[in-house]
N, C-alpha and C positions, 0 to 999 in steps of 0.2 A: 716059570716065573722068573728064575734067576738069570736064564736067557733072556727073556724080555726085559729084565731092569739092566744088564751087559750092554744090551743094544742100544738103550735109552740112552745109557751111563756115556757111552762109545757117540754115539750121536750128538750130542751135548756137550761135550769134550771136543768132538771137531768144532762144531759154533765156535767158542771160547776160544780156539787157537784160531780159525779165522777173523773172527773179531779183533783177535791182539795182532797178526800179523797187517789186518787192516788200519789197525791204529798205530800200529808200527813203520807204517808206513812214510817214507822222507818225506819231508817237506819239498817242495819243486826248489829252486834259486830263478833268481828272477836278473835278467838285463836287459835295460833300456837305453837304445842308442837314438841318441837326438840329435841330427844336424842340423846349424842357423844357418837360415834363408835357403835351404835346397827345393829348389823347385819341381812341380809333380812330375815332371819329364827329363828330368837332370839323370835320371838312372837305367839302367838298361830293360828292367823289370819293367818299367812303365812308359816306356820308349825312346828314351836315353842314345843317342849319336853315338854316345860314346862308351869305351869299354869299361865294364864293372862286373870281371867276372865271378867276386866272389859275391856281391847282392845278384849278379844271375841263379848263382847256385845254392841260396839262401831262396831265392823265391820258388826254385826248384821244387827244393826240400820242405817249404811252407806254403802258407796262404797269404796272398797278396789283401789288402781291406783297400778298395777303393775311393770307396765315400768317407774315408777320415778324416776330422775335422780339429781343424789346432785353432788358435786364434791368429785376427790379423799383422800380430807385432809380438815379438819377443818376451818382453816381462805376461804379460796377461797368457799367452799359452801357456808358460812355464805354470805360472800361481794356477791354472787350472788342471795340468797335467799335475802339482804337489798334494791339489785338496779335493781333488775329484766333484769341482765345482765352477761352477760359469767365472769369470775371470771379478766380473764385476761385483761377486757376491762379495770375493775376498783380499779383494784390491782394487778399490774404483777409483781408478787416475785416468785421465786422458790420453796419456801416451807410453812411454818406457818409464824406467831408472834410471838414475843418472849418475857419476860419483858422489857424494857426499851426501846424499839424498838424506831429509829427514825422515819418510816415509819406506817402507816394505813391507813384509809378509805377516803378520801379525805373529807372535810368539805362541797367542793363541790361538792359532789353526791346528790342528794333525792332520801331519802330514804324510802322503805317504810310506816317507823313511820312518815316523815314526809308529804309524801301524805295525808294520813290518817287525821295528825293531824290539816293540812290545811282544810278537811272537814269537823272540828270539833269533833274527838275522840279524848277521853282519852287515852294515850299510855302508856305500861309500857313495861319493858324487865326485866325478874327475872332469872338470870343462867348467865350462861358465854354466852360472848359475842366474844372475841376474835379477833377484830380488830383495834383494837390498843390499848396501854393502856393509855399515854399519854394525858393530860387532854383533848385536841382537838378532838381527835380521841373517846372519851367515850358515851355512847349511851345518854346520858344528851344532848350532844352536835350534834348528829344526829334524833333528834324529838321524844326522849323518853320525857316521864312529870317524870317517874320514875325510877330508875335504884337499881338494888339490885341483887349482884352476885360477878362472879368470871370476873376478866378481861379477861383472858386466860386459859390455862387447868390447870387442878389441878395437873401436874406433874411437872409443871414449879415454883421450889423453892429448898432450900438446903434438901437434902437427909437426917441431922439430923430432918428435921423436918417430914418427914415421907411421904412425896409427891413422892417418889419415892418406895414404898415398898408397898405392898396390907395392907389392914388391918390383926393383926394380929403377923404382923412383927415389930422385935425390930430395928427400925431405926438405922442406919449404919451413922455418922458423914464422909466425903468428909476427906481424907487422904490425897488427892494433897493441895498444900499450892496455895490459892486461889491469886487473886491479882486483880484490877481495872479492869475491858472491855474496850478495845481498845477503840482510839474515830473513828466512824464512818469511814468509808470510803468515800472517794468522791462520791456524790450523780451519782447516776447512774438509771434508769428505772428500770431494775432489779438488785437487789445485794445483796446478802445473808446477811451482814456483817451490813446494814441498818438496819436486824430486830430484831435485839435484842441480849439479854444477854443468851449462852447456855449454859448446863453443870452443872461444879460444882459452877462456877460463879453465878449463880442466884439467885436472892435475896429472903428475905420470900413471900411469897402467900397473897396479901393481898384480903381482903373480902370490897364490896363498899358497901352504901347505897347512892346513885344518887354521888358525888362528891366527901365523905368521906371515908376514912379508918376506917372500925370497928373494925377489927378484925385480925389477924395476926392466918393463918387457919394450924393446924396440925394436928395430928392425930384425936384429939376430934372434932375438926372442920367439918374435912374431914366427918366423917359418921354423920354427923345434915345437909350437903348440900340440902339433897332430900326433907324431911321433910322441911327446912327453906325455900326452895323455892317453895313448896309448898302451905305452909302458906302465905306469902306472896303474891302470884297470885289469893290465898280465897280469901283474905282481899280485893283483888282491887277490883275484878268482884264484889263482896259485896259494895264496897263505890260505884263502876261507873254502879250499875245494871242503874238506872236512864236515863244516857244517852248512846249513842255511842261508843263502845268503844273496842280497840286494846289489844291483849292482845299475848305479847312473851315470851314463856316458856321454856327458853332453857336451859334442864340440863347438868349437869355434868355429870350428870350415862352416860353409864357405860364406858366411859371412864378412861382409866390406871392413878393412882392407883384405886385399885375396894374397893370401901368402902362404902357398905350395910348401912344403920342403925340400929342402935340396936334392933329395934324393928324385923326386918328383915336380920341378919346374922342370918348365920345357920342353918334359919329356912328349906329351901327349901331342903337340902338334896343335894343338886346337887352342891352346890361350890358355890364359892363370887359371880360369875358374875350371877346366877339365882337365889341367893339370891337378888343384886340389882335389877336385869327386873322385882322381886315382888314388890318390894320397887317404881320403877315404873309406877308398873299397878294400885299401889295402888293410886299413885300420880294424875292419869288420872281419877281413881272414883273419887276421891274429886274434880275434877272440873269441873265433866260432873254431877254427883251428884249435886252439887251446880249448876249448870245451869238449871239443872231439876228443885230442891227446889224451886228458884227465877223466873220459867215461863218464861227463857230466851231462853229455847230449840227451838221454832219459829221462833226465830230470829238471832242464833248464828252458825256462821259459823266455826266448831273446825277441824283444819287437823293436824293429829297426822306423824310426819315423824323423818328419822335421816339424820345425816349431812353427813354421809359414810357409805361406810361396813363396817362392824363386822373386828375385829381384832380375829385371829384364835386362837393366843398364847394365846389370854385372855382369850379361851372358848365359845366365839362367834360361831356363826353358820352360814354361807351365804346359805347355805341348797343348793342344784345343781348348785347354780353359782361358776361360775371358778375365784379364787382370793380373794383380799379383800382389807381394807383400803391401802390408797397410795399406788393401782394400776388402771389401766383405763378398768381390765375385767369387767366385769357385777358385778361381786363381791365386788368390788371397791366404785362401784357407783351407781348403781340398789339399793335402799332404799326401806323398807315396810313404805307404806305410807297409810292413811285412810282420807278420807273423809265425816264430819257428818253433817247433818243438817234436822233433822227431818221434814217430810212435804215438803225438797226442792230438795234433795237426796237422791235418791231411794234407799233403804232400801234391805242389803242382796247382793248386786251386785258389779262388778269390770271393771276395763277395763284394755286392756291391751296398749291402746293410748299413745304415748310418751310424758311423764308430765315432767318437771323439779322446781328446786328451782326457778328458773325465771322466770317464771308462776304468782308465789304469786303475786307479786304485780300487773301486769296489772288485774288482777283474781279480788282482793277485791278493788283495785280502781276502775274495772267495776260495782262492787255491792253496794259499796259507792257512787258511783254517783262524783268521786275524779277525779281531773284533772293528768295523768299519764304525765311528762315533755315532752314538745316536741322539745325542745330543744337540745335534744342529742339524741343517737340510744339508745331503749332498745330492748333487744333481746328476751324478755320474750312475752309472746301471752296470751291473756285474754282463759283461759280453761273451760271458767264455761259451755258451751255446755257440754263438756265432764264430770263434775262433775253433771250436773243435769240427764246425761242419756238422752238426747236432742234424740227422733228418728229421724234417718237419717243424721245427725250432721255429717257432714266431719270431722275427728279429725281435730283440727288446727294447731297441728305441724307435718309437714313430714320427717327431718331430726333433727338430734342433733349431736355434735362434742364433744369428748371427748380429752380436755385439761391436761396435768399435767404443773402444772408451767407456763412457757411459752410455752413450746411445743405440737403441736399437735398429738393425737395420733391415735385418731379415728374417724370415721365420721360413726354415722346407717343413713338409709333409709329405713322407713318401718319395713320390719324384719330384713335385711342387716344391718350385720355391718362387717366395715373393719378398718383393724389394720393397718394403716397408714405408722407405721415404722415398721412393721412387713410384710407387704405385703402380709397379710392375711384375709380372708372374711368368715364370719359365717352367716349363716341360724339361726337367733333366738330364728323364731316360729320350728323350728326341733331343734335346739341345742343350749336350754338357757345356758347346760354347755360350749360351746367355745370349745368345743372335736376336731372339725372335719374343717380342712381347706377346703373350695371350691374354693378359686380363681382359679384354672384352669378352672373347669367347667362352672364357667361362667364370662367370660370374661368382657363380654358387662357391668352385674353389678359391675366389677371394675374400667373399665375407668369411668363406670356413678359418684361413687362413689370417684375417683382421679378428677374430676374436681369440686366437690361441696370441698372436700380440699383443691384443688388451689384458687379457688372462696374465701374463708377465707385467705390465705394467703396474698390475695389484700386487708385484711380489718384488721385482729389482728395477722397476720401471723404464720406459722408453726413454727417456730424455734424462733425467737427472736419478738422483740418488732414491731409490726405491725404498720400502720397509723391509725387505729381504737383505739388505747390503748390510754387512756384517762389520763393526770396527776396522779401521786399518791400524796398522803397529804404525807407533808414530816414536822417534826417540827426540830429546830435546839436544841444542847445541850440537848439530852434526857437522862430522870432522873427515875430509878425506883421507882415505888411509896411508897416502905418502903426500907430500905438502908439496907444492910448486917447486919448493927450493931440494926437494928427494929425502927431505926427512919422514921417516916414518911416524904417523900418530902418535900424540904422549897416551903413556898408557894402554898402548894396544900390541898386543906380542910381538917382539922384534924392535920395540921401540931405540934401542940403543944403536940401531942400523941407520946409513945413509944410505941414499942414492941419488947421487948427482948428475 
C-alpha cells in the first residue's frame, strides 16, 4: 500500500514539475521587418537578379509564404498589419497620410504593440510608421516604449530639400509661390482633404526619437536612414535580450526617393534601387546575426515582409505578377515574405496558403500567450499551423478581399480570384500572371465568388462606408511638426528647436 501511494505520490509530483517547467516556459520575442515598395522579385528568395545573401540564407533556414498579402498603398497595410484587420475597417481614407493630417489611427484601436505590451514585452518601432503624425496618432501613443523614425515617407517634404529627387540629383527649389493649407474640410468618414498637407506645400521631413524632433532630414539625412535604423533595433534587442520582447523594423528603403548609403551606392552595378535591396540585406544580417551572437535564435520569431509591390518606374521587379503598387493585381499586393525561427519552422520550405498582414497579430498574440480584444471584429486568423508546416493543417484562411480605399475590388478563393469591378476571374495556381480571363468558363465560380462580395458589402461595404468601419481618430487644428520656416510645433517635444 505504501508502495503504491510512493508511486502515486512520485507520479504526480512529475505532472507538477512538468506542468511548471511548461509554464515556465519563455515567452518567444518577436521581429518584424517591413520594407516600402519592395517588390515580390526584388530578392533573391523570390527571384531576385540581384545579390541578398543574407535573405538567401534567412529563407534557407525558414519558410518562404507565397500568397502574402499587404495592401495596395503604405498607410492602409501598415493600419492592417497594427490591428489585425482590413485597412478599411480601421482607417477608411482613399489614399495615404500626409504631413499635418487631421486624421489617423484611432487611439482607440489595440494595437498590436499594445497586445504584446499587455503581456509584458518590450516594444519598439524603428522606420516609418505612417499613420499619423499628429502627436495622438504616433506609435508612443499606440504601445510602442520606443519610437525612432520617419512619421510618413521620405518624399513627403519641400523639393529643396531633396525628398523628392533620387540621390545624386541637385535638388530643384518649388517655383509655385506656396501659401497656408486649406483648414480641413468638414469631418467626413472618408475625405481626402482630412489627410494632409500635399505637393509643394509640405513642410521639412522631420526625424523622431519617441516624441521629439531630431533632426530636419535632407539629402545627408536621407542616405544615414538604413544604417540609423539599424543601429537602433541592435541596440534594443541588445538592452531587451533579457526579457520578452517586440521588435518593428520598418524601413524606409526602398521607397521613392532611393537613397543607398554611402557605404552601398554604386556599389551593386545595377542602379540606386539594387544598390539599396544591399544596403537591405545587409540590414537583416545585422539582426539575424545578432540574434545568433545573443542565443536568441530558439526563441525568436523574425518575418521578413513589405507593405506593397515593387513600384516599376523605380526598377523594382514584381517578377510574373501582373501590376504593382496602388493596384489590386497580384502585383500590387502579393508581397515576398519569409518566415524564421529555427527549431520551430521548418527549414528550406514555403507555402502557398493565403497569409496577409492581419495575420501578425492574432499569430504572435497566439504565441505570446496575449489576450487578442474581443470586443470588436478582427479579421486576421492565428497562422501559426501554416508557419510551423503543421501536417495536415487545413490552411485557416480560404478567402481574402482586395480593397483599394474604400472600394472593393477583389475577392480570391482558394486559387480563384475575381476582379470585382472588372468582372473578371483568374486561375492563380495556372495564371499567377492575370493573363487570361475565365469567367465564362466557369460560371458557377463566379456567382460563388459575387456573393462572398456582397457578403462584405453587409459588413464594410463595396463602394462607400460600410456598418463594420469602425471610427477614425480625428484630432482638431492639425499642426505639422516642423513649419515651413523649420520651427518645430508649439507645444510638441523639442519645441524650443529650429531647423532652417
Amino acid at each position: 500500500m505504501h508502495s503504491f501511494l510512493f508511486r502515486v505520490a512520485t507520479i504526480a509530483l512529475g505532472i507538477l514539475c512538468q506542468v511548471r517547467v511548461l509554464a515556465a516556459e519563455p515567452k518567444p520575442n518577436f521581429i518584424l521587418i517591413n520594407i516600402d515598395d519592395l517588390g515580390y522579385a526584388d530578392i533573391g528568395p523570390f527571384g531576385g537578379k540581384h545579390p541578398t545573401p543574407h535573405l538567401d540564407r534567412m529563407a534557407r533556414e525558414g519558410r518562404k509564404l507565397t500568397s502574402h498579402y499587404a495592401a495596395p498603398l503604405c498607410t492602409p497595410s501598415r493600419a492592417a498589419l497594427m490591428t489585425g484587420c482590413y485597412p478599411k475597417r480601421v482607417l477608411p481614407i482613399r489614399h495615404v497620410l500626409f504631413p499635418g493630417g487631421a486624421v489617423g489611427l484611432s487611439p482607440d484601436e489595440k494595437t498590436i504593440a499594445e497586445v504584446l505590451h499587455d503581456a509584458g514585452y518590450a516594444t519598439a518601432c524603428v522606420g516609418k510608421w505612417h499613420l499619423g503624425d499628429q502627436p495622438e496618432f504616433l506609435p508612443t501613443r499606440q504601445g510602442f516604449d520606443y519610437y525612432y523614425g520617419l512619421p510618413y515617407s521620405n518624399d513627403m517634404g519641400p523639393a529643396a530639400d531633396g525628398v523628392k529627387s533620387n540621390l545624386g540629383r541637385t535638388p530643384q527649389p518649388e517655383t509655385k509661390k506656396t501659401s497656408p493649407p486649406p483648414p480641413p474640410a468638414p469631418p467626413r468618414a472618408v475625405d481626402g482633404d482630412e489627410t494632409g498637407i500635399k505637393n509643394a506645400d509640405q513642410p521639412p521631413l522631420p526625424l523622431l526619437e519617441n516624441e521629439t524632433v531630431i533632426a530636419r532630414v535632407r539629402q545627408v539625412e536621407q542616405a544615414e536612414l538604413t544604417r540609423r535604423y539599424t543601429e537602433k533595433a541592435v541596440a534594443f534587442v541588445r538592452q531587451q535580450a533579457a526579457r520578452p520582447f517586440f521588435l518593428y523594423l520598418a524601413h524606409t528603403a526602398v521607397h521613392f526617393p532611393l537613397y543607398p548609403g554611402k557605404s552601398f551606392a554604386g556599389q551593386s552595378g545595377h542602379g540606386l534601387i539594387a544598390d539599396w535591396i544591399a544596403e537591405v540585406d545587409w540590414s537583416v544580417g545585422q539582426v539575424l546575426n545578432l540574434v545568433r551572437e545573443l542565443k536568441l535564435d530558439g526563441k525568436t520569431l523574425v518575418i521578413f515582409t513589405s507593405d506593397n509591390g515593387g513600384v516599376i518606374g523605380n526598377g523594382s521587379s514584381n517578377g510574373a505578377l501582373r501590376g504593382q503598387k496602388a493596384q489590386v493585381w497580384e502585383g500590387g499586393m502579393r508581397v515576398p515574405t519569409i518566415a524564421w525561427w529555427p527549431g520551430q519552422i521548418p527549414a528550406n520550405t514555403s507555402t502557398d496558403a493565403i497569409t496577409s498582414m492581419m495575420d501578425v497579430l492574432p499569430t504572435f498574440a497566439g504565441l505570446a500567450g496575449a489576450h487578442v480584444p474581443l470586443n470588436r471584429k478582427i479579421d486576421g486568423i492565428d497562422q501559426w499551423p501554416v508557419l510551423a508546416g503543421t501536417a495536415g493543417a487545413k490552411p485557416p484562411r480560404d478567402h481574402f478581399y482586395f480593397f483599394y480605399g474604400p472600394r472593393l475590388l477583389g475577392v480570391r478563393s482558394g486559387p480563384w480570384k475575381f476582379r470585382v469591378d472588372r468582372k473578371e476571374l483568374y486561375h492563380l495556381g495556372d495564371d499567377i500572371g492575370e493573363t487570361t480571363d475565365v469567367a465564362a468558363a466557369h460560371p458557377e465560380v463566379v456567382q460563388r465568388l459575387q456573393m462572398l462580395a456582397q457578403a462584405m458589402n453587409a459588413d464594410l461595404g463595396i463602394e462607400e462606408i460600410g456598418p463594420g468601419c469602425r471610427p477614425i481618430g480625428r484630432v482638431p487644428n492639425p499642426q505639422p511638426l516642423i513649419a515651413r520656416d523649420g520651427t518645430v510645433r508649439s507645444g510638441f517635444a523639442g519645441a524650443q528647436k529650429r531647423f532652417p
